[in-house]
C-alpha positions as CSV (number, residue, x, y, z in Angstrom):
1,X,0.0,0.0,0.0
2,X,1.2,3.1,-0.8
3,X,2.4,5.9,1.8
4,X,0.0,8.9,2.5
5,X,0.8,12.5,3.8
6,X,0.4,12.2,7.6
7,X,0.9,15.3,10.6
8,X,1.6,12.0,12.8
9,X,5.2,12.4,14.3
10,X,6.8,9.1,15.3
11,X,9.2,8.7,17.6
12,X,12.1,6.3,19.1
13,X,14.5,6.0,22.5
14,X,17.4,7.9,22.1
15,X,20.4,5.3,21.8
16,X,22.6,7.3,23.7
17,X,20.6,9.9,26.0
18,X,23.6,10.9,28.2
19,X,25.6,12.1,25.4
20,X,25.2,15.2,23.5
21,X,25.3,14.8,19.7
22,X,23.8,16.2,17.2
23,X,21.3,15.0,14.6
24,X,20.6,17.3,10.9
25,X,18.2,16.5,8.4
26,X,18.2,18.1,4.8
27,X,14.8,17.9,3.3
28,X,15.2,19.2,-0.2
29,X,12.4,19.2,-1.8
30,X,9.7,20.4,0.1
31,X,6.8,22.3,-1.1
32,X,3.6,24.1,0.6
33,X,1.2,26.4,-1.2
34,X,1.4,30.5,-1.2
35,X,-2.1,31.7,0.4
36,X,-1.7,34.6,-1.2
37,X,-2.0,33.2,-5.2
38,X,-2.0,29.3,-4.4
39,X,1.5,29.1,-6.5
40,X,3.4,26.3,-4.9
41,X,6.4,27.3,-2.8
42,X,9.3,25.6,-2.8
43,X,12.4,24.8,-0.2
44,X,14.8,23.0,1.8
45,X,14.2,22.6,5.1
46,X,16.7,22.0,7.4
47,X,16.5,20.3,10.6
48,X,19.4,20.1,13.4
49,X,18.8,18.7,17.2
50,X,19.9,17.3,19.9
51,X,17.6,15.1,21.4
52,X,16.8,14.5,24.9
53,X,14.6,11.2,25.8
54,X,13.7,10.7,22.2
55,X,14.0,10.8,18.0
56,X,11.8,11.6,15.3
57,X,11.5,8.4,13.3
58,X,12.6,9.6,9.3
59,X,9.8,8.0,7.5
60,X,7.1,9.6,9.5
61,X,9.4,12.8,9.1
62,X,9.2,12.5,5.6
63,X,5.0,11.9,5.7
64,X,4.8,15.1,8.2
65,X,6.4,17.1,5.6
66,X,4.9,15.7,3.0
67,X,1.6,16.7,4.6
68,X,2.2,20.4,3.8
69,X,2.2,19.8,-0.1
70,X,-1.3,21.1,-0.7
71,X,-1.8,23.6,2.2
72,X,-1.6,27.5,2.1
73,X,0.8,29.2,4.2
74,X,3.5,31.6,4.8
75,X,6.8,30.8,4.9
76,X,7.6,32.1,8.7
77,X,4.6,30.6,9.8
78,X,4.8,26.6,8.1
79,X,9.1,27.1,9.4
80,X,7.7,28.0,13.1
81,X,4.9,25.4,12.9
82,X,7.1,22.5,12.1
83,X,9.3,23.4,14.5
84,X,6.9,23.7,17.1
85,X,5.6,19.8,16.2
86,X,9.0,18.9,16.4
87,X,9.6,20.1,19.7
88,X,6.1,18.5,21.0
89,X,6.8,15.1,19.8
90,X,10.6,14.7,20.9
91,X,11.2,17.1,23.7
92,X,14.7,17.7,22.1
93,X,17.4,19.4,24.0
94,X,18.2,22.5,21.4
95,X,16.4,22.2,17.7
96,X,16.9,25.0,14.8
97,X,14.4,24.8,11.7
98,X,15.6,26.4,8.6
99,X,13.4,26.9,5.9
100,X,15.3,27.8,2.8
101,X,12.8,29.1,0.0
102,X,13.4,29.3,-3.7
103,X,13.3,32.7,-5.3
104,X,10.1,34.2,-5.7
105,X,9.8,38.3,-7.2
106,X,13.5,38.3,-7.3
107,X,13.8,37.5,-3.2
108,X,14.6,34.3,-1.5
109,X,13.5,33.9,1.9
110,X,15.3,31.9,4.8
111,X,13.3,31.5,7.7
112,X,15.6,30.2,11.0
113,X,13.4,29.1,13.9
114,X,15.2,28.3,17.4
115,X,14.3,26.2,20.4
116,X,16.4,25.4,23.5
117,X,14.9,23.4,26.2
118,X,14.2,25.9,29.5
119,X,13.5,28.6,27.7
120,X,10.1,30.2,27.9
């Protein structure tokens, strides 16, 4: 059966929770859908942590992505989101989201979103 776009973030036990290290993902080829004229909106998304208790599994990271393929938003606002359901699901220790996004008018847009566990 084929896989579907899901928002479900899966998760596994840190191998090695005492240690600091650090995990990135590059997601090239992600797309979401300008609210403004419903063009499609393209970027990398980048993804570093360090996790606490637990991972985010990569498959359902690719689905959760995936998921934003058809929806309208801004860039600062879909680069905040997902890191805000990134930090919900794994509890990380520091995360940065970077949402790199093509050229559009003659501008590219990089969005950097930050979180450090024990911050408000």
């Amino acid at each position: 059966m084929p896989s579907q776009p899901s928002k479900s973030l899966e998760t596994f036990p840190n191998p090695k929770p005492e240690r600091d290290f650090e995990i990135r993902f590059n997601c090239p080829e992600f797309t979401c859908v300008c609210p403004k004229t419903g063009q499609p909106d393209f970027a990398t998304i980048r993804i570093n942590y360090v996790p606490d208790q637990t991972c985010v599994e990569l498959k359902s990271l690719k689905l959760y992505l995936w998921s934003y393929r058809d929806e309208g938003a801004f860039h600062e606002a879909v680069t905040n989101r997902i890191l805000d359901d990134l930090v919900a699901a794994t509890a990380p220790r520091k995360m940065t989201v970077e949402g790199d996004f093509w050229v559009r008018g003659g501008i590219g847009t990089v969005i950097v979103a930050s979180y450090t566990q024990g911050d408000a």
